[in-house]
N, C-alpha and C positions, 0 to 999 in steps of 0.2 A: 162196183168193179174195182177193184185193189191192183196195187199192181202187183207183178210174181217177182219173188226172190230169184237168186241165181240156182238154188238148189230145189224148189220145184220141178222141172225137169229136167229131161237132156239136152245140150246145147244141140243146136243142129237138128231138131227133132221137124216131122213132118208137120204135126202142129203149127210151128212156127212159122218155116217154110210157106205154109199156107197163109199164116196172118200177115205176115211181110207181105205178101203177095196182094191181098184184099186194100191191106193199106197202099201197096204202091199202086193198085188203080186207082184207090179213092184218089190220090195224088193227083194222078193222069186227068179223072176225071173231072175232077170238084175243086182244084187248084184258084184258077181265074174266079170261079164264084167266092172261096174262102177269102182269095184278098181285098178283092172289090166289096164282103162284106167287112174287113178290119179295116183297111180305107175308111170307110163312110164310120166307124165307129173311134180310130184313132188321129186318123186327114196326117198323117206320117206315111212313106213306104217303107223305109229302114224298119218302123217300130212293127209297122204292116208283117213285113218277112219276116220278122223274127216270131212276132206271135203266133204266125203260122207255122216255123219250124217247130216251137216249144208243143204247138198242139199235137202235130206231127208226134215227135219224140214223145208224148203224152199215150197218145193210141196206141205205139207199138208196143208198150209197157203193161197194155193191159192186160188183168188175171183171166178173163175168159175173150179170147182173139175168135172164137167159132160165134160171135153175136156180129157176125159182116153186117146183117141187113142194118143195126144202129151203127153201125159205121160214123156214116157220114152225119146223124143228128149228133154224134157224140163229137165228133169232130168241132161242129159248129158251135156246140154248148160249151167244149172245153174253150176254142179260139175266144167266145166270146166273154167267158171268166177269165182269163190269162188278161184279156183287152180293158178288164170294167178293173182289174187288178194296179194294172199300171196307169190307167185315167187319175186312180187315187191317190197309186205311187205319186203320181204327178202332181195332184192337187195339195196332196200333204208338203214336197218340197216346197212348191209356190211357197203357202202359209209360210211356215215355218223361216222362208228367206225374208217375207213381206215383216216379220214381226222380230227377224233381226237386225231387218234396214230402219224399224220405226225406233229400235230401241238403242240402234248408237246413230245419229245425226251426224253427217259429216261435215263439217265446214273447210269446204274445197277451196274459198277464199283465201288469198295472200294478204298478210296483217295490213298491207295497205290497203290492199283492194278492200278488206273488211271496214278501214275507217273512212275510205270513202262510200260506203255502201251507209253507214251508221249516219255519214252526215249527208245524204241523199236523202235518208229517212225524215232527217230533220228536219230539212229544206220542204218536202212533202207536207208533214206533219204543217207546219208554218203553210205552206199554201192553200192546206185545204183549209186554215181560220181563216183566212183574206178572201176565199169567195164569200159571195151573199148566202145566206142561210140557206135558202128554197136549192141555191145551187148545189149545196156542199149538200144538204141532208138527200137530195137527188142522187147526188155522184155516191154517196154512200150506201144507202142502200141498192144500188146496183152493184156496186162491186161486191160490198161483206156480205151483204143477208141476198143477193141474188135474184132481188125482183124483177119483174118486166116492168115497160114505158106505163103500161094501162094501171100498175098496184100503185106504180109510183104514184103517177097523177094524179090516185084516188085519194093515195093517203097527203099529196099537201095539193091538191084543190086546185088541180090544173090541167089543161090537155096532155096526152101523151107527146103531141109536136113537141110543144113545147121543152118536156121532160128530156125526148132530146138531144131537145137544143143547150139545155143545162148542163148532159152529160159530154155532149161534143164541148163543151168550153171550159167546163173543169178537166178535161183529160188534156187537154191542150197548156192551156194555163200551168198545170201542174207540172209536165213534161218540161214545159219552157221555164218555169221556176228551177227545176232541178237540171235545168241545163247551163242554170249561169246568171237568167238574166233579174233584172229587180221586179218587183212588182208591178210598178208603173208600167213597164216594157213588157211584161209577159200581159197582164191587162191588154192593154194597146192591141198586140199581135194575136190576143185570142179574142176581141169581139171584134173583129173583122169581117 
């Protein structure tokens, strides 16, 4: 089904007159059902009604309007190509913005706030050599590599309790390092 030029026929023809007509029932009829199914396929009402008007202005266009009884499949088939259309539209802008946010980095930091962040890091860095081993390599592999209490424990030979209990006093420890205090003092206040 193509759609008709303006020079096809006459304007105003009874043809038309009739497909206008077939279309503005489906409207009447099949309206509620056409949104409720762009709804469930877009979860927009803005993008909902529009899909529906484009489908609309899609039908009245078509080269043979005496095919009423497809009507309403063609209706559904068009709403639902127009719908898979802008899903991609949508999915391709995402991309496209995700992989201009990855490729310029902003650093939203004020030069000071950056060099106190830089020596935050240091003080960090320096806290986590001053825990015990079992502790630090505990507290690391749950943050970086993402383990659970059970891999930890397997991999350095200890209960999950325990693990922890490792983890609560290095996050502690380290918070309280980079808050100011010495080691001795942040020591003291994290095995309590």
């Amino acid at each position: 089904m193509q759609p008709r030029g303006p020079a096809d026929e006459p304007e105003g023809s009874a043809r038309d007159q009739n497909h206008e007509r077939a279309v503005a029932d489906l409207v009447r009829e099949h309206n509620r059902a056409l949104h409720a199914f762009l709804m469930m396929r877009l979860h927009d009402e803005h993008e909902a009604r529009e899909v529906a008007q484009e489908a609309y202005v899609r039908l009245l266009q078509l080269d043979q309007p005496g095919a009423v009884s497809f009507l309403r499949a063609y209706l559904f088939k068009t709403a639902a190509n127009i719908a898979i259309d802008r899903a991609r539209q949508r999915s391709h802008r995402a991309r496209v913005q995700e992989m201009e946010a990855a490729e310029e980095p902003v650093d939203r930091l004020s030069p000071d706030r950056w060099v106190l962040s830089a020596e935050d890091l240091q003080v960090l860095k320096a806290a986590l050599l001053e825990l015990s081993p079992k502790c630090r390599r505990a507290f690391l592999l749950y943050r970086l590599e993402g383990w659970n209490d059970a891999q930890i424990g397997e991999q350095l030979g200890i209960q999950p309790r325990m693990v922890r209990h490792y983890l609560t006093q290095a996050g502690l420890y380290c918070r309280l390092r980079v808050q100011g205090l010495t080691p001795q003092q942040a020591k003291e206040r994290s095995t309590r």
